[in-house]
C-alpha positions as MATLAB code, in Angstrom:
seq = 'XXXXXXXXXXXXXXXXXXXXXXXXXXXXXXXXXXXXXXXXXXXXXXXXXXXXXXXXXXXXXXXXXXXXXXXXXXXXXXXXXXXXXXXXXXXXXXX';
ca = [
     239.326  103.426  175.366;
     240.609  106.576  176.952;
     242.351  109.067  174.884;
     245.792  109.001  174.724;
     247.164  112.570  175.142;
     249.575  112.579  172.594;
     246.146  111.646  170.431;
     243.589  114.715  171.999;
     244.076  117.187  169.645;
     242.952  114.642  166.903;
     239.681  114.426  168.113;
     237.262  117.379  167.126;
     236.297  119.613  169.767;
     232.353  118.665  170.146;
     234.030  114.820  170.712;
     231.707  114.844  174.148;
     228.334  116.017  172.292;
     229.200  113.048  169.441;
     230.046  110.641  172.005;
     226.547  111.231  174.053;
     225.217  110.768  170.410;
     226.545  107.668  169.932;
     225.624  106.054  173.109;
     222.102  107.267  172.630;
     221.731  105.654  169.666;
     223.048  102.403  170.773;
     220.760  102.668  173.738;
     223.424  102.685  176.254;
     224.318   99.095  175.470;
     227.749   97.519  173.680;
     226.619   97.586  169.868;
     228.613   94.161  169.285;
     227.171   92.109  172.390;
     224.380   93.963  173.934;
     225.869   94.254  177.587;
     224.677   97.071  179.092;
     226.520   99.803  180.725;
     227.098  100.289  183.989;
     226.352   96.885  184.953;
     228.685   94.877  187.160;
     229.410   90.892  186.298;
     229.503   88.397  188.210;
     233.903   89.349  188.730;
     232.828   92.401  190.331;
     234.050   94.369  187.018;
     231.648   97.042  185.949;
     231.130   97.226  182.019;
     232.098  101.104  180.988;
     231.166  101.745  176.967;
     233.841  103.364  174.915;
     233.311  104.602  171.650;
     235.120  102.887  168.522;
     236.838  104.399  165.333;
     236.102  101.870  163.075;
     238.994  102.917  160.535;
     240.513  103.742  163.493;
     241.009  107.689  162.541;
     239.943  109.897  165.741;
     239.095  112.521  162.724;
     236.580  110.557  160.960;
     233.802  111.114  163.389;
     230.659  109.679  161.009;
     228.673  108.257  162.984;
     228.673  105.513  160.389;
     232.567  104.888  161.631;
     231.739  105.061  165.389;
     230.101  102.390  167.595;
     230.097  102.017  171.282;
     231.343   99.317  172.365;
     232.071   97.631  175.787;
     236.104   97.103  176.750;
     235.938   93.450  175.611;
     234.690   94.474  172.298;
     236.905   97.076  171.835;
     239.943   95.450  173.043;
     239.068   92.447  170.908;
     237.711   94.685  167.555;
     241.254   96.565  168.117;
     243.365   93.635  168.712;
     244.758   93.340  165.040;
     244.973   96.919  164.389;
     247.237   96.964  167.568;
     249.731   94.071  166.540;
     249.990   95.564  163.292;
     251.304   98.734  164.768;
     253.563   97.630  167.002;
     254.973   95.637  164.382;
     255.320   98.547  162.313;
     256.866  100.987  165.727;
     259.837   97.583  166.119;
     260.275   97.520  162.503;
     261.084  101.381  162.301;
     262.871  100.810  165.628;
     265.269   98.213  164.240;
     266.296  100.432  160.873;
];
C-alpha cells in the first residue's frame, strides 16, 4: 500500500533499497499467491506488489517481518488489523 504521509517519517530512510530487496527475493511475484507483477487480469487491472509489515510497524524492517504481497493479499492480510483500528479511532472518538 502507499505510504500514508502522516506515516513517512516512520519508515527508515534506505525504505527503497529494502523494498527492491524484498521483491528480489520473492522473485517479483505476491509471496501469498504467486501472481506476478505487472501482469494484467482478465478485468483489465494490473497486479502492482506492495510490501507488507507483518506486525504492522513501518520501523521493524526485518526482512523476516516484510513480504511482498499483491493488493488482494495485502488488503485481505490487513483487513483485521484495519477494523481493529478503526474501532479503537470511534471508541476514542466517542469518550
Amino acid at each position: 500500500m502507499p505510504i500514508k504521509p502522516e506515516n513517512k517519517k516512520r519508515y527508515p530512510k534506505n525504505w527503497k533499497e529494502i523494498r527492491a530487496a524484498i521483491l528480489k527475493r520473492a522473485a517479483n511475484k505476491c509471496e501469498f499467491c504467486g501472481i506476478e507483477n505487472g501482469v494484467i487480469k482478465g478485468n483489465g487491472s494490473k497486479v502492482v506488489l506492495t510490501i507488507a509489515h507483518l506486525d504492522h510497524t513501518p520501523e521493524h524492517c526485518d526482512p523476516n517481518n516484510l513480504r511482498a504481497l499483491c493488493q488482494k493479499c495485502h488488503n485481505t492480510y490487513d483487513a483485521k488489523h484495519r477494523a481493529e483500528t478503526r474501532r479503537k479511532t470511534r471508541e476514542g472518538a466517542c469518550t
